[in-house]
MARBA-3410 file (N, C-alpha, C, O; in Angstrom, 1 decimal):
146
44.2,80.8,-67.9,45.1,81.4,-66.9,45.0,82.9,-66.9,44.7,83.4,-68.0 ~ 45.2,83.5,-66.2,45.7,84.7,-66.2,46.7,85.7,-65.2,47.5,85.2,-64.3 ~ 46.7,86.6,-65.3,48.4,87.0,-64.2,47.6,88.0,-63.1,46.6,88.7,-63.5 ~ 48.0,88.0,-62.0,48.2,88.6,-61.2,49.6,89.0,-60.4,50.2,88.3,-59.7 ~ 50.0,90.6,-60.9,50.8,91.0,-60.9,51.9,90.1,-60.4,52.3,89.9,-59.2
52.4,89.5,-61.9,53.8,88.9,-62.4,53.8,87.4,-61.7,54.7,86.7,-61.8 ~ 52.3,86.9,-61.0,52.2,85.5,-61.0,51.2,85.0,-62.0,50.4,85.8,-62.5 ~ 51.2,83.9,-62.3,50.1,83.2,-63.0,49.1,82.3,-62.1,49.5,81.4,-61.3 ~ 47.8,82.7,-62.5,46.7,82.3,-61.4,46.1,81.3,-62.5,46.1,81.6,-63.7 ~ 45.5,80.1,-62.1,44.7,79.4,-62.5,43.4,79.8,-62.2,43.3,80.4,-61.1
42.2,79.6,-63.3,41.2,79.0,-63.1,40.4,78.9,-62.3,39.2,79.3,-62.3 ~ 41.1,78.2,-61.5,40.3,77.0,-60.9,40.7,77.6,-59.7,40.2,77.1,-58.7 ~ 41.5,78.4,-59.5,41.6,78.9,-57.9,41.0,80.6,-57.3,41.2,81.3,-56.3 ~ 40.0,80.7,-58.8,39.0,82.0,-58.6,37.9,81.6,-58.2,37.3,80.5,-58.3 ~ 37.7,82.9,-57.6,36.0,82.0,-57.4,35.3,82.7,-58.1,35.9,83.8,-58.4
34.3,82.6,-58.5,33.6,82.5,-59.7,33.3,84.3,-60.2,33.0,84.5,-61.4 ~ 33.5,85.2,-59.4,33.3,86.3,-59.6,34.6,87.2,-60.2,34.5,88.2,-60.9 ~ 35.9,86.5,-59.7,37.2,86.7,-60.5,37.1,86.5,-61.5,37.2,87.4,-62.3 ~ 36.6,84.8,-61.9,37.3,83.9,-63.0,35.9,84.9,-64.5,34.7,85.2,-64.6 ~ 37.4,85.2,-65.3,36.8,85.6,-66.7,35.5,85.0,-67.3,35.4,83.8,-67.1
34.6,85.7,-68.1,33.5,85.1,-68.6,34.2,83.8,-69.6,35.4,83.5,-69.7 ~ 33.2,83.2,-70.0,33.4,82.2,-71.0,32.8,82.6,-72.2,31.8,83.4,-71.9 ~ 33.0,82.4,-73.3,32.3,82.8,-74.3,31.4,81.7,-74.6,31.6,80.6,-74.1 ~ 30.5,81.9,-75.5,29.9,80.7,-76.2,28.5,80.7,-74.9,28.5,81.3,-73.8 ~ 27.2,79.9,-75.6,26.4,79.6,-74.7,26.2,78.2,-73.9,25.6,77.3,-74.3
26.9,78.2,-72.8,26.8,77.2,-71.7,25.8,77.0,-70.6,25.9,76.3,-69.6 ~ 24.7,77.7,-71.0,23.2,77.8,-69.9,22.6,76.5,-71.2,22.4,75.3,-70.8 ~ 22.4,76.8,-72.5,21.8,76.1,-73.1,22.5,74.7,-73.8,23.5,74.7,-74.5 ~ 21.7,73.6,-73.3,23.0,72.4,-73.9,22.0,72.1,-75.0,22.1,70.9,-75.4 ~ 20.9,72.8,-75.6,20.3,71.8,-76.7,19.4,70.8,-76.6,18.7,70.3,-77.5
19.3,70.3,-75.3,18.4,69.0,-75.0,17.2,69.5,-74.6,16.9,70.2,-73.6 ~ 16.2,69.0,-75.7,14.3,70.2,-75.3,14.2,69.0,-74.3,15.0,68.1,-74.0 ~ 12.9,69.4,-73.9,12.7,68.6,-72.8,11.9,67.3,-73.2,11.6,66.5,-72.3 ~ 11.5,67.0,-74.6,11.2,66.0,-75.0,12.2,64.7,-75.2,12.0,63.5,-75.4 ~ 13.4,65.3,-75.1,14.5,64.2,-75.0,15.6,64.1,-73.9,16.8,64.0,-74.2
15.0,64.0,-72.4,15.4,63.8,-71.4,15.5,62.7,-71.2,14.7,61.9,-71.7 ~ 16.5,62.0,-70.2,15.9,60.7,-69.7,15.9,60.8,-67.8,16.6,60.9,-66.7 ~ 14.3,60.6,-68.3,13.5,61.2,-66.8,13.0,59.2,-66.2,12.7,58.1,-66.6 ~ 13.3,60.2,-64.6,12.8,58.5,-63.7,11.9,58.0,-63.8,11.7,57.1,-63.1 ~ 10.5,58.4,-65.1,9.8,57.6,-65.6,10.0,56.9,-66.3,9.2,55.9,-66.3
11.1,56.9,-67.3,11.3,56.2,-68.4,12.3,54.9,-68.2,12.7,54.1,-69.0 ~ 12.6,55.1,-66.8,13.4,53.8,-66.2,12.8,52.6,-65.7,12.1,52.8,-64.7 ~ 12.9,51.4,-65.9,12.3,50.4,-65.1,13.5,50.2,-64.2,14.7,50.1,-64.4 ~ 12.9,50.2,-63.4,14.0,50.3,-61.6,13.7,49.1,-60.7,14.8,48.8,-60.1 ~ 13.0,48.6,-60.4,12.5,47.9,-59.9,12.9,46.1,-59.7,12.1,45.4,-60.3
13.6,45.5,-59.2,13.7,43.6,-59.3,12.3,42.8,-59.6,12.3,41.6,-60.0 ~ 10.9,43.7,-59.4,10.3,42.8,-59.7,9.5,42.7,-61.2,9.0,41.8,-61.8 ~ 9.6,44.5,-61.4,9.5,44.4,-62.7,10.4,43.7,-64.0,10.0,43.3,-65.0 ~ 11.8,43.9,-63.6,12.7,43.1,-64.7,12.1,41.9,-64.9,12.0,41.4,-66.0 ~ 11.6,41.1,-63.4,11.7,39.5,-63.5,10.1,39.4,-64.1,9.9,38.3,-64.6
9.4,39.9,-64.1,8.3,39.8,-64.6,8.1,40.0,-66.4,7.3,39.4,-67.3 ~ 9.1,41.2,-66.6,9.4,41.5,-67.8,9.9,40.2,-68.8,9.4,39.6,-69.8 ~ 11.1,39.9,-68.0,11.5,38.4,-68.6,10.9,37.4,-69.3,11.1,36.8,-70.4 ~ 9.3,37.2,-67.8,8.7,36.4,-68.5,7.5,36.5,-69.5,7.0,35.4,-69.7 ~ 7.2,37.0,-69.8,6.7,38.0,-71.2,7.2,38.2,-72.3,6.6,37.8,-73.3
8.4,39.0,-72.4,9.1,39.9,-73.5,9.0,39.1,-74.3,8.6,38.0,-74.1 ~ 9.4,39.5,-75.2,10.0,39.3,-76.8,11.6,39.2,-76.5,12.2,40.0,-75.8 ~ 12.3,37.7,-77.3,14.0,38.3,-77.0,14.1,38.5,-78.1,13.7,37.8,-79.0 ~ 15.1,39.8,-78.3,16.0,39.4,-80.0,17.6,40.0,-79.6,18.1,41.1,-79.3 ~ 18.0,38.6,-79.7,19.8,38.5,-80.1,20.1,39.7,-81.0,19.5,40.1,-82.0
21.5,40.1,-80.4,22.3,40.4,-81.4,23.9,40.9,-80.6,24.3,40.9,-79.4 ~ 24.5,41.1,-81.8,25.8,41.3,-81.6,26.2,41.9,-80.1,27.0,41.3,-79.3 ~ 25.6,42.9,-79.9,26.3,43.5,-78.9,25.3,43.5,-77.5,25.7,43.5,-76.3 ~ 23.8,43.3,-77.9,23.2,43.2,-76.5,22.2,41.9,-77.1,22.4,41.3,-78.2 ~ 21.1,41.4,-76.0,20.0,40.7,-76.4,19.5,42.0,-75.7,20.0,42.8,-74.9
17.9,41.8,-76.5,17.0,43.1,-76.2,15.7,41.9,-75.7,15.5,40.8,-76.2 ~ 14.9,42.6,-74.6,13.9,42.4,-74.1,12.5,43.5,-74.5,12.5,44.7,-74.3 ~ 11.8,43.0,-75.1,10.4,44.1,-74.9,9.5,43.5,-75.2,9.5,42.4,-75.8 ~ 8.3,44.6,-74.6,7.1,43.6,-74.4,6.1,45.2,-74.6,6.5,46.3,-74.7 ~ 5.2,44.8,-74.7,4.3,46.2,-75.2,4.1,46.6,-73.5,4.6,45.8,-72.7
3.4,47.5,-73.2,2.9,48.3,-72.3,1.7,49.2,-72.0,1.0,49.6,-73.0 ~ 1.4,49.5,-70.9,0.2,50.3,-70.6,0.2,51.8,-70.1,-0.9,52.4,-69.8 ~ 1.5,52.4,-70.1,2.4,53.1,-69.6,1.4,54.4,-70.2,0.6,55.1,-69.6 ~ 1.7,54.6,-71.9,1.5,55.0,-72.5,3.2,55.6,-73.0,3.0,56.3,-74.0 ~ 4.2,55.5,-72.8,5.7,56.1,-73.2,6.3,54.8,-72.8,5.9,54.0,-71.9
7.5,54.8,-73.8,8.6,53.8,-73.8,9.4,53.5,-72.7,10.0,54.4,-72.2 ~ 9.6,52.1,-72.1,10.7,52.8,-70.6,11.8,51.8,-71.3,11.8,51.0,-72.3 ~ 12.6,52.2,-70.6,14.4,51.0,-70.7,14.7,50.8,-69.4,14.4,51.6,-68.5 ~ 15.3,49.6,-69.3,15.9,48.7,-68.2,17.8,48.5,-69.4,18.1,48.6,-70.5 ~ 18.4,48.3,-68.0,19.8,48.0,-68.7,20.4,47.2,-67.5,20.5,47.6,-66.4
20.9,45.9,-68.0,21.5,45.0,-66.8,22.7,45.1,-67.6,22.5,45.4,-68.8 ~ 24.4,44.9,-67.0,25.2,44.7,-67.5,26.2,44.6,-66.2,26.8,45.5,-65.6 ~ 26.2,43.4,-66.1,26.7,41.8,-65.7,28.5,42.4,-65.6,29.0,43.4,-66.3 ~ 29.2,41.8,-64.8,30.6,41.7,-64.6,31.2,41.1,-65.6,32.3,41.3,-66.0 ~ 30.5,40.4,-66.1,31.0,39.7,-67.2,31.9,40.4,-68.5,32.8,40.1,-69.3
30.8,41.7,-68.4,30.8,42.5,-69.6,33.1,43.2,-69.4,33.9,43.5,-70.3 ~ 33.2,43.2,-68.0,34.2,43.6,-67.3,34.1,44.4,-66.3,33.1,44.1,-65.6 ~ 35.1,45.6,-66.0,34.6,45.9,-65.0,33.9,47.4,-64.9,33.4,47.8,-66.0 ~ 33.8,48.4,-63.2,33.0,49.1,-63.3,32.6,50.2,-64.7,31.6,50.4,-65.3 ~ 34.1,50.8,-64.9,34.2,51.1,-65.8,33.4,51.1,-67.2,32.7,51.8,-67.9
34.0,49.7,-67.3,33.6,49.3,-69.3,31.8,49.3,-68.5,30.9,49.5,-69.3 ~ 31.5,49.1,-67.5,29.9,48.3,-67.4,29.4,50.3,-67.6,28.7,50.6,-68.5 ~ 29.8,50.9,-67.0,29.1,52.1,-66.8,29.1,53.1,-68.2,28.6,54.2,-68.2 ~ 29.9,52.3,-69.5,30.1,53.3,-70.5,29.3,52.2,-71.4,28.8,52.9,-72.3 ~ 28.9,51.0,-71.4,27.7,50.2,-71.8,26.3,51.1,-71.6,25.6,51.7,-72.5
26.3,51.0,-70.2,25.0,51.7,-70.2,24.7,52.9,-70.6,23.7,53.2,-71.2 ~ 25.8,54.1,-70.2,25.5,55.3,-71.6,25.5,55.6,-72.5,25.2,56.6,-73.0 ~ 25.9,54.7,-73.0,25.9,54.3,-74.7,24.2,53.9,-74.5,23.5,54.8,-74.9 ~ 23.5,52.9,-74.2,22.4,52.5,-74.6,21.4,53.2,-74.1,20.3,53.2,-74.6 ~ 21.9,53.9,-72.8,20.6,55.4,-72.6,20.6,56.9,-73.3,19.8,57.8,-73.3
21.9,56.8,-74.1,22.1,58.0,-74.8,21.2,57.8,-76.3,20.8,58.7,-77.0 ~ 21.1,56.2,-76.6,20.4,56.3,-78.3,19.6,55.9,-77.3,19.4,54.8,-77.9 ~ 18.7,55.7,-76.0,17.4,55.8,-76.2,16.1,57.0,-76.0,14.9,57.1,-76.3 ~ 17.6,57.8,-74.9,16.9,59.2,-75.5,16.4,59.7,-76.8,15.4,60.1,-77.2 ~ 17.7,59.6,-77.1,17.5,60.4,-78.6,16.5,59.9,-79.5,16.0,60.6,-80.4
16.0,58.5,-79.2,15.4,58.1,-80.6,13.4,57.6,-79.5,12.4,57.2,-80.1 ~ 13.7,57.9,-78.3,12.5,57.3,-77.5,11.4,57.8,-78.1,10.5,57.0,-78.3 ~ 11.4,59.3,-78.6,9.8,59.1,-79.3,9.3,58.6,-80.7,8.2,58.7,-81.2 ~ 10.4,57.9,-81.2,10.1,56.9,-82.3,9.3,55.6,-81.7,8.3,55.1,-82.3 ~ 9.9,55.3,-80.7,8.9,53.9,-80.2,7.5,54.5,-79.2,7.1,55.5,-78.7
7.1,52.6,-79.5,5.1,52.5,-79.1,5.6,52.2,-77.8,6.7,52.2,-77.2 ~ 4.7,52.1,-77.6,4.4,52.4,-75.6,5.2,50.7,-75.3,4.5,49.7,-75.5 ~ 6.0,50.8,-75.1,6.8,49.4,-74.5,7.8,49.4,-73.5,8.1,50.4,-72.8 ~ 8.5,48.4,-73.4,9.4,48.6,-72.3,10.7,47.7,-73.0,10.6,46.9,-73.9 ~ 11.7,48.1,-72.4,12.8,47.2,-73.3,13.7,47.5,-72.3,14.0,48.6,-71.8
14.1,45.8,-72.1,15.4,46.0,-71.3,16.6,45.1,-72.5,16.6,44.3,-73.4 ~ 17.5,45.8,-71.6,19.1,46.0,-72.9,20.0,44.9,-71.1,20.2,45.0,-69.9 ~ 20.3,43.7,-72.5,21.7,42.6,-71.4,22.3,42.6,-72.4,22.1,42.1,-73.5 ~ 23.5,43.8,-71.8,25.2,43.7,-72.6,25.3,42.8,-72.4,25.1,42.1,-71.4 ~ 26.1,42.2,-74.0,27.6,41.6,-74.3,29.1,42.1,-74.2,29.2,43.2,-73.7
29.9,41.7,-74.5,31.0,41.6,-74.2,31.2,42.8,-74.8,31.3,43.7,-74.0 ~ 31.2,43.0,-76.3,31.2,43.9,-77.0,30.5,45.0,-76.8,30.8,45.9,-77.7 ~ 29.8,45.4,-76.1,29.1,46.6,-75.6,29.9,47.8,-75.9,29.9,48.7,-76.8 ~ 30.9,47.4,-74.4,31.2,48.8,-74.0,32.3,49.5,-74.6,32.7,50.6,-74.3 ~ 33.3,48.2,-76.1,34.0,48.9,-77.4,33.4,49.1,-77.8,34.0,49.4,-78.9
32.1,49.4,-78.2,31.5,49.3,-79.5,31.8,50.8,-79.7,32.3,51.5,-78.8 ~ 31.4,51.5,-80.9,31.4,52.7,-81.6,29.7,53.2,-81.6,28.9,52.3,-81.8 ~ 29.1,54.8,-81.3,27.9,55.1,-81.0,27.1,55.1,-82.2,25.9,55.3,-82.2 ~ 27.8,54.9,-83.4,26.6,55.4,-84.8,26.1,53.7,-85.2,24.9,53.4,-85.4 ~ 27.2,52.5,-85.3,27.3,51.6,-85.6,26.1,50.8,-84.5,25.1,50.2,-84.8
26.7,51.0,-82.9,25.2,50.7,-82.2,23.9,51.0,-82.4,22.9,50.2,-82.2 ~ 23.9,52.6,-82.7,22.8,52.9,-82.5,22.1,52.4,-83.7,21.0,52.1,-83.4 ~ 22.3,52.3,-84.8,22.1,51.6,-85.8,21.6,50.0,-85.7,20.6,49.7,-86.3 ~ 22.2,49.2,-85.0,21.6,48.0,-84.4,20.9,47.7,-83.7,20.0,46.8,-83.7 ~ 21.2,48.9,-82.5,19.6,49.0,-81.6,18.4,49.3,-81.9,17.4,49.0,-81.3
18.4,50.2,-83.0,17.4,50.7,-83.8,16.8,49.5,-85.3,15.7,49.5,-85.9 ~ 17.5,49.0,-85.3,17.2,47.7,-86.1,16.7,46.4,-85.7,15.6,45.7,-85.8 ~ 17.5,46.3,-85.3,16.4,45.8,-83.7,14.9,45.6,-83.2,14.2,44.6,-83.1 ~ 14.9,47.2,-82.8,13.5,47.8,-82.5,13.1,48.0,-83.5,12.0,48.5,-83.3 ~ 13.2,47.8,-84.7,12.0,48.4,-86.2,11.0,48.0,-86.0,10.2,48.8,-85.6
10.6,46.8,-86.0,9.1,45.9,-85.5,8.0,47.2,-84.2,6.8,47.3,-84.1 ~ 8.6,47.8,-83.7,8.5,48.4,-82.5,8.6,49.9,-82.7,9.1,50.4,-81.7 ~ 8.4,50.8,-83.7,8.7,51.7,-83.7,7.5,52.4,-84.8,7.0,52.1,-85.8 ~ 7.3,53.5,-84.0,5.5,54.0,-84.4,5.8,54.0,-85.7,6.9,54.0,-86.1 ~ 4.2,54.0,-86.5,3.7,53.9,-87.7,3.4,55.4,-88.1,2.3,55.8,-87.7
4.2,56.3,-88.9,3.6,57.5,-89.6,2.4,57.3,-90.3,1.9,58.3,-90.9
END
């Protein structure tokens, strides 16, 4: 906030040339561009999932079943279905950033495959170090050879 003679002005009602600098660096968030998640890395498509299906690999677990199957791509992609079941728009939409956030982060660990993620129920409580930890355990089988 700040005052304009003996009122108090918000924020949010300057426009950008009033409102005080900010401190700190806010141009730079840290993300190189090797850990994006770019519209390549998505399988988008109804006919790729349904083809994916019938191929993949499944492995169960707690919080999702995982789908993958190797590829020709040359880079990892993710698919993410998550069902009403899981609840609603909400819980479904914090599911999936949870499971596109560890596959950024960890995508150049895996071989050229594709993996799609079907929440369970538990998804979208779950906690981010404990998932990513399972999702990544998971994927060990699938994750380049140093």
């Amino acid at each position: 906030m700040s005052q304009r003679k003996g009122e108090t002005v918000h924020e949010a009602h300057l426009s950008a040339e009033q409102a005080p600098p900010r401190q700190g660096t806010q141009a730079t968030d840290g993300v190189t561009v090797d850990q994006r998640f770019r519209p390549e890395d998505r399988i988008r498509k109804r006919s790729e999932y349904k083809a994916h299906y019938d191929r993949a690999r499944k492995i169960p677990s707690r919080s999702f079943i995982l789908f993958v199957a190797k590829n020709d791509l040359g880079r990892p992609r993710l698919g993410i279905t998550a069902t009403r079941r899981i609840g609603g728009a909400v819980r479904r939409n914090r599911a999936k950033r949870l499971v596109r956030e560890i596959f950024r982060r960890h995508k150049h660990l895996f071989q050229d495959v594709d993996i799609v993620v079907n929440g369970r129920m538990s998804l979208p409580g779950a906690e981010y170090r404990p998932l990513e930890a399972e999702f990544l355990q998971c994927l060990r089988p699938f994750l380049k050879r140093a």
